[in-house]
N, C-alpha and C positions, 0 to 999 in steps of 0.2 A: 798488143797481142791479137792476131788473126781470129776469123770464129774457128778453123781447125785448132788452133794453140789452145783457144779458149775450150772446145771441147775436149781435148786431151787431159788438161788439167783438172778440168771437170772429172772428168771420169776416174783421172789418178784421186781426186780428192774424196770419192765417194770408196774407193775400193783400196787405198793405201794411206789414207792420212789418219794413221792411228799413231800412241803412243806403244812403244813396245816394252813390253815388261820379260825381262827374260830370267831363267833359274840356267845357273851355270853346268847344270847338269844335266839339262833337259836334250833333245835332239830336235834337230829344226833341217828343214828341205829344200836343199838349193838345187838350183841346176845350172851345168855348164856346157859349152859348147865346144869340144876337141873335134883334130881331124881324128879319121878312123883311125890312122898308127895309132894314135893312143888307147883307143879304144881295146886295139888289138894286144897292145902292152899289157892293161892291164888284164884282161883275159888270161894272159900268159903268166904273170909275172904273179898275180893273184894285188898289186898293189900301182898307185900310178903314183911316182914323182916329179917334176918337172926339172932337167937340167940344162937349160935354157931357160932364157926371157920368153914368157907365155904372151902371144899377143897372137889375136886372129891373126890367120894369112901366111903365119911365119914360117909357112913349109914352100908357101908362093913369092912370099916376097925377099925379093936377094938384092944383095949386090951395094949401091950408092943408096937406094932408097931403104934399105934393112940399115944402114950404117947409118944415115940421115934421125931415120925414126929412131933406134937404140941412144944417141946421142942427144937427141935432143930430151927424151926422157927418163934417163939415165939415173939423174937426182931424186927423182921421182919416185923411182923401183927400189932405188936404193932407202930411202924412206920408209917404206910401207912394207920393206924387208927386216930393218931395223925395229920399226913399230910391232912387227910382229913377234919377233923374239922379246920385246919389250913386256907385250901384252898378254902374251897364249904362254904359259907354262912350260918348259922343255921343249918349246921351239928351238929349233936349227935351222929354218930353210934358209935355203939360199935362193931360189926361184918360185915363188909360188903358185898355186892352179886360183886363177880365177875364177868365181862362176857369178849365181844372179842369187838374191835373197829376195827383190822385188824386181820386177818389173811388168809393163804394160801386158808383151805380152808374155809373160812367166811360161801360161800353160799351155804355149803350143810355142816354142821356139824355131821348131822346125820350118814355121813356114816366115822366118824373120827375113829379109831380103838381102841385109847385109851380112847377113853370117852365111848365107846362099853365096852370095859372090865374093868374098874373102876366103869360105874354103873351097867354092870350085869344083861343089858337087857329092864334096869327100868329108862333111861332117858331120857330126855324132851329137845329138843333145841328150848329156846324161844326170840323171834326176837320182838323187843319192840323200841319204838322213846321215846326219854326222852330230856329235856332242858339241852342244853351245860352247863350251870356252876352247875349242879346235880353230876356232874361226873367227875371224876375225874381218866385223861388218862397217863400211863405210859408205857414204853418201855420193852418189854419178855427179851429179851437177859441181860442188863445189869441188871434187877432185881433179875437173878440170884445169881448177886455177894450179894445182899442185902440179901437175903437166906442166904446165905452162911457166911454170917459176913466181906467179905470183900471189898476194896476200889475200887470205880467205878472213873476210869480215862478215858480221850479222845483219848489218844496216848501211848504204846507201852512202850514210853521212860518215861512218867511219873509215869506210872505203876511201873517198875524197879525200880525209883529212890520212889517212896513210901516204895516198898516191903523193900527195902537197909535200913531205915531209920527207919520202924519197926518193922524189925528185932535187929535193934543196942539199940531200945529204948522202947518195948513193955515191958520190965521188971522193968524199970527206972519209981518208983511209982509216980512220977510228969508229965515226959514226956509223960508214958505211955499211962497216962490220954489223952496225948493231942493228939496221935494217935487214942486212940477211939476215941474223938469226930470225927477227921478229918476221920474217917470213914463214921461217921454215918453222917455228911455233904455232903459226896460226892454222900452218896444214893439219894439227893434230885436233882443228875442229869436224874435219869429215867424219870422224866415228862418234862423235857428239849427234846423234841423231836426232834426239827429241831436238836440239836447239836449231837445227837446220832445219827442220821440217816444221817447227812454229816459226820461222825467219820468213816476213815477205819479201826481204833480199833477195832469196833464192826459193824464185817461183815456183819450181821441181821437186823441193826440196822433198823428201819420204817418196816418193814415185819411184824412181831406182836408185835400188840401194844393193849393191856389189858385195861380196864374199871375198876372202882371201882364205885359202888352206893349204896345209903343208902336202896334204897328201888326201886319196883316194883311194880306200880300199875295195875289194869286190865284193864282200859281202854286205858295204854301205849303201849298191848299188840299186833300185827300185824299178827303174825305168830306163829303157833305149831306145829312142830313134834314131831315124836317118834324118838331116836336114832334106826338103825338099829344092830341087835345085832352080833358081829362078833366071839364071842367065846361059 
């Protein structure tokens, strides 16, 4: 790791490497970054739901590359749709609103560079209190691999000794089977927080840490800005 890498995590480790103890009743502050439509929906509408795939840019990006990206992480959303109705109580969604629970920089989003240039001038960071068991919290780093289709381990060594085992048997129509599940099982370590975040697997681990919610209402609402625009 770089000395940037190295101070990054430094910094993640003095200001986010906690254990979090949570009361299912309590209300906790995320923030998320919509374009202004939504903004202006909820305003109107007095509540925000998502009926579409929520992914920055999705108002900018069309065509081969909107069909490229939805495809390829398709399993994914699909996933963390199911996990929700699994985990949150009289969950329905079908789309969920993304926002932040941790991150670097949580308390000024606005001036983040890549939510600058994915929305284009046109987004909104909205800071909002919601009931703990609404939400439903997972870890940035290993949900990568969930993206990606592959197996989220705690250590180095178990990782190798996955990758070894389907490789030898991802083609074997029985066993095969039983590496995809054992895939799509080990995604359900991203909302395992503490084990991630004591994991030196995943260097990141507790630094950002992502939200899933059904919904947004207006009176949740605390705080709005504008992104400021960087491109």
């Amino acid at each position: 790791m770089d000395k940037v890498g190295n101070l990054a995590y430094n910094l993640g480790s003095c200001f986010y490497k906690r254990k979090e103890v949570f009361k299912l009743s309590e209300e906790i502050t995320l923030r998320t970054v919509q374009h202004v439509r939504d903004w202006e929906e909820l305003q109107r509408v007095g509540i925000l739901r998502r009926n579409e795939v929520d992914f920055p840019g999705r108002f900018s990006v069309k065509g081969e590359l909107l069909d490229l990206y939805l495809g390829k992480t398709q399993l994914a959303y699909a996933f963390m749709v199911n996990q929700m109705r699994k985990r949150i109580a009289g969950c329905s969604v079908q789309y969920p609103i993304w926002a932040w629970y941790k991150h670097l920089s949580l308390s000024n989003l606005t001036t983040s560079p890549i939510h600058s240039w994915l929305y284009k001038g046109e987004g909104i960071s909205i800071e909002f209190k919601i009931s703990r068991d609404k939400v439903l919290l997972s870890d940035l780093q290993p949900w990568s691999k969930v993206l990606s289709n592959d197996y989220i381990a705690l250590d180095s060594e178990e990782y190798s000794e996955f990758k070894k085992r389907e490789k030898k048997y991802k083609n074997d129509p029985v066993l095969g089977k039983e590496i995809e599940a054992e895939i799509v099982k080990s995604w359900e370590r991203v909302f395992d927080l503490e084990a991630i975040e004591t994991s030196d697997y995943h260097t990141y681990g507790g630094v950002y840490v992502q939200a899933c919610v059904e919904e947004i209402r207006k009176e949740q609402v605390v705080l709005v800005e504008s992104l400021q625009p960087r491109f």
